[in-house]
N, C-alpha and C positions, 0 to 999 in steps of 0.2 A: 295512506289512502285506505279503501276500502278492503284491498285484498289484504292489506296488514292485516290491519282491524281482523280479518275474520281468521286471520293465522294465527290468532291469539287464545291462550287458555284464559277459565277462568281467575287470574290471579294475572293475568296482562304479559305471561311468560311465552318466549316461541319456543319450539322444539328445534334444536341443531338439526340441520339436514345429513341425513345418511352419508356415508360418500359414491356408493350409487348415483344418489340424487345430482347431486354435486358434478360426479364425471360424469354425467347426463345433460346435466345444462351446459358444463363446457365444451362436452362435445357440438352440441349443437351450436354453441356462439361459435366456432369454428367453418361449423357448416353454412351457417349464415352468413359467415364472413367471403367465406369463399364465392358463396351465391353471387353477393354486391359483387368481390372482384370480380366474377365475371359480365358484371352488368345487369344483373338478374334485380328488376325492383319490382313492389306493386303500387299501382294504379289505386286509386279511389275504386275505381270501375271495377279492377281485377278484383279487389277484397272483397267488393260486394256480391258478384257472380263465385267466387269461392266459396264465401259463405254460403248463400243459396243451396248452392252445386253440396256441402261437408254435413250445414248444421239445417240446412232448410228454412234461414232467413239470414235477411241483412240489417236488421234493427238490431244492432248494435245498442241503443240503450235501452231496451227490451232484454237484450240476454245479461246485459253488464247487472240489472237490476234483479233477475233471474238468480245470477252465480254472485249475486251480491258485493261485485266487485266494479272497480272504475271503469267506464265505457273506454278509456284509453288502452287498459289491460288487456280488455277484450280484441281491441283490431291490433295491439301489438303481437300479441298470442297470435292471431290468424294471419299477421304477416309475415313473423318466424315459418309458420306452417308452409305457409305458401312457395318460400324464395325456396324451403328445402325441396317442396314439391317439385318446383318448375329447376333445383340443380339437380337433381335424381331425370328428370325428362333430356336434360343436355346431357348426362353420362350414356342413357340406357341412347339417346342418338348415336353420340361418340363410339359407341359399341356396336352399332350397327341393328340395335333390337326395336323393334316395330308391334308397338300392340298389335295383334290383332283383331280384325272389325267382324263382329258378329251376321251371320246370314239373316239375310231379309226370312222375317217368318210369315206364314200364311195367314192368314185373318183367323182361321179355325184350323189352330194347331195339330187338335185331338182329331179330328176329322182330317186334314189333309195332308199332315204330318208324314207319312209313305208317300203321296205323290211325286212323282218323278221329273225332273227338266232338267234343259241341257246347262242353265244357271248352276245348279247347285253343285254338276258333274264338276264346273267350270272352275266353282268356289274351294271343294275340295282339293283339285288337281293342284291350284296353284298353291294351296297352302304346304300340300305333299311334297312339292319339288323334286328332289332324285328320286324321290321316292315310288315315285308313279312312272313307271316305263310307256312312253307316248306312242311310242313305234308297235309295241307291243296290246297298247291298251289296257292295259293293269299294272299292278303292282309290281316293282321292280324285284323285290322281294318281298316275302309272304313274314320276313322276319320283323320288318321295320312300325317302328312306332307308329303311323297313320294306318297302315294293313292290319296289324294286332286292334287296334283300337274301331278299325270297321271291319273285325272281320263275321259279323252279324248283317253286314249292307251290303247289299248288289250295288256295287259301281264301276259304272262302265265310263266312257270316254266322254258322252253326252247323254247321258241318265244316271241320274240319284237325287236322293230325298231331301228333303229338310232335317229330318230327325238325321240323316247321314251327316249333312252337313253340321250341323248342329253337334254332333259327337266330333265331327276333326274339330272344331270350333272348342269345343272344354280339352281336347289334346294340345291344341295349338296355345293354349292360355295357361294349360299347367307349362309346357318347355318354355312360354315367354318369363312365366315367376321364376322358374329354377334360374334360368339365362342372365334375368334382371338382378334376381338376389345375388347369385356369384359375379356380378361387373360392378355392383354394389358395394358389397362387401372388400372386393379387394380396392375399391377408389375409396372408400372414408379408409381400409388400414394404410393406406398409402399417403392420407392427409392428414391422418392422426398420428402417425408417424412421425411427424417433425413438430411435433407439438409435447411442451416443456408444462405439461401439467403435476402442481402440486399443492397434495391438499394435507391441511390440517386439520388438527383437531379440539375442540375447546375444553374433552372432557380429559379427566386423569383416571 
């Protein structure tokens, strides 16, 4: 097919893949595999909201013509992509980890961005959890990540900012990455694990 074709040197030769390359694709047929077992498929629908959502279209033979490869390579590519997406959404569940959703912003950030309400006190506090002493009305400690990361913001029980909000909201989105990365990492070593990969080699 076309992606041959374009894997090809002048003299019609392909280059051996690394083995990088190699435990890179098997990892992932692994990962895909796993996806299906658990049910995990796409939809017509889903590949083409995916697409939109990744590459910023669903004409599929618009891109295939683009990367001048088969239109079939292209939605197979994005299907891989997808079942991993949506198995990494069933782990970071299984682990109990919840993106977090971004605070409603004001229409004129630069301008209203200090303005205070009881929403935002609201958004912060629940994102804090022990961290915020209810009874107390502040900070449980002065030590904890959401206190270190606002401690430039006045927040009280029923007032604070957007731009306050908006700082728990980049705190709260780095500990989601760290949280996700390490439930990540240890569910693909723990899947990779019982996998009997071996690779060769063509050259001497």
């Amino acid at each position: 097919n076309n992606s041959l074709t374009a894997s090809q040197d002048a003299d019609g030769n392909y280059s051996v893949p690394s083995a990088d390359t190699a435990l890179s694709l098997a990892r992932s047929t692994i990962l895909i595999e796993e996806a299906e077992r658990r049910g995990i498929e796409a939809t017509d629908e889903d590949l083409a909201t995916y697409a939109e959502e990744n590459i910023g279209t669903s004409d599929f033979a618009q891109l295939a013509q683009s990367y001048g490869v088969e239109e079939d390579f292209i939605k197979d590519s994005l299907t891989s992509a997808y079942k991993i997406e949506k198995l990494q959404d069933a782990v970071f569940e299984e682990a109990s980890l919840a993106r977090p959703e971004e605070p409603a912003a004001p229409d004129d950030v630069e301008k209203d961005g200090d303005k205070t309400s009881a929403e935002y006190a609201e958004y912060i506090i629940a994102l804090a959890g022990d961290e915020w002493d209810a009874d107390k009305g502040t900070w449980a400690s002065e030590d904890g990540v959401y206190a270190q990361a606002l401690k430039d913001y006045k927040i009280k029980k029923n007032s604070a900012s957007y731009n306050a909000a908006s700082a728990a909201y980049d705190t709260a989105m780095q500990t989601y990455q760290t949280n996700a990365s390490t439930a990540w990492s240890a569910f693909t070593s723990e899947l990779f694990s019982g996998a009997d990969i071996q690779i060769h080699t063509l050259l001497s």
